[in-house]
Phi, psi and omega in degrees: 000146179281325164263130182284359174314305199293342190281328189274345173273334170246007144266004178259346161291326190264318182244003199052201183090197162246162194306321186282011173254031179217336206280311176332290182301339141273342159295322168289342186259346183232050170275319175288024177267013164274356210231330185198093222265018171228163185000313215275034161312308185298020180273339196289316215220343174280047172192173205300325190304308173317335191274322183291355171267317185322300178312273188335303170307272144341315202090167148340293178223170168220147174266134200237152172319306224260011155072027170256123189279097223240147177285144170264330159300321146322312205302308265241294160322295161359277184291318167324298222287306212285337186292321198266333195109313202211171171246091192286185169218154197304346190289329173313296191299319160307348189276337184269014173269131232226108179284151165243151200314328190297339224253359173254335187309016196312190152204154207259140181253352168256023180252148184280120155315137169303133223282112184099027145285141145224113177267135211266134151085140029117314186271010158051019171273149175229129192275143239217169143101340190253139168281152183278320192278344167333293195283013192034051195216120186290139176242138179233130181262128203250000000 
């Protein structure tokens, strides 16, 4: 489905109620489309641990204008399903991430960074090869 209107709209065929008592809980499963604006959003939150964050978030169940009380974990199938078909697990999504060198790289925080590290930026990756004092820049050891 393209939209969560549409995901909330086959959940009001299916539970009755009206569209705004679904459109949250689907809106919350495609929010990583801010992050990624094709398919692979859905890795973040489109499998049962998602449907079970879902819960966690919502509660159990929410009561839809028509005062009929619905699993938040249905809805939560619901939507994995009509996008996907099926329901993975994240581990399903994980076997398909293809490690990269950056991503072995830890360094231990209680150990000194290596000499001619800096480390950069928000993504906590580190760049080599430059002296620091080059750069008017402190490297603080942790």
């Amino acid at each position: 489905m393209a939209h969560c209107y549409y995901h909330a709209l086959s959940s009001v065929r299916k539970w009755g109620g009206r569209v705004e008592d679904y459109l949250p809980l689907h809106q919350w499963f495609d929010q990583s489309k801010a992050i990624f604006a094709d398919p692979r959003h859905r890795a973040l939150r489109h499998h049962a641990e998602g449907i079970f964050m879902l819960e966690t978030l919502f509660g159990p169940t929410i009561v839809n204008a028509d005062s009929r009380v619905v699993p938040v974990r249905l809805i939560g199938e619901q939507h994995v399903r009509e996008d996907l078909g099926t329901i993975p697990s994240f581990a399903d999504w994980g076997r398909l991430i293809t490690p990269q060198d950056w991503m072995l790289r830890g360094h231990r925080l209680d150990e000194p960074m290596p000499l001619g590290t800096m480390e950069t930026g928000a993504s906590g990756a580190f760049s080599g090869g430059h002296s620091s004092a080059s750069r008017g820049v402190s490297v603080v050891e942790i």
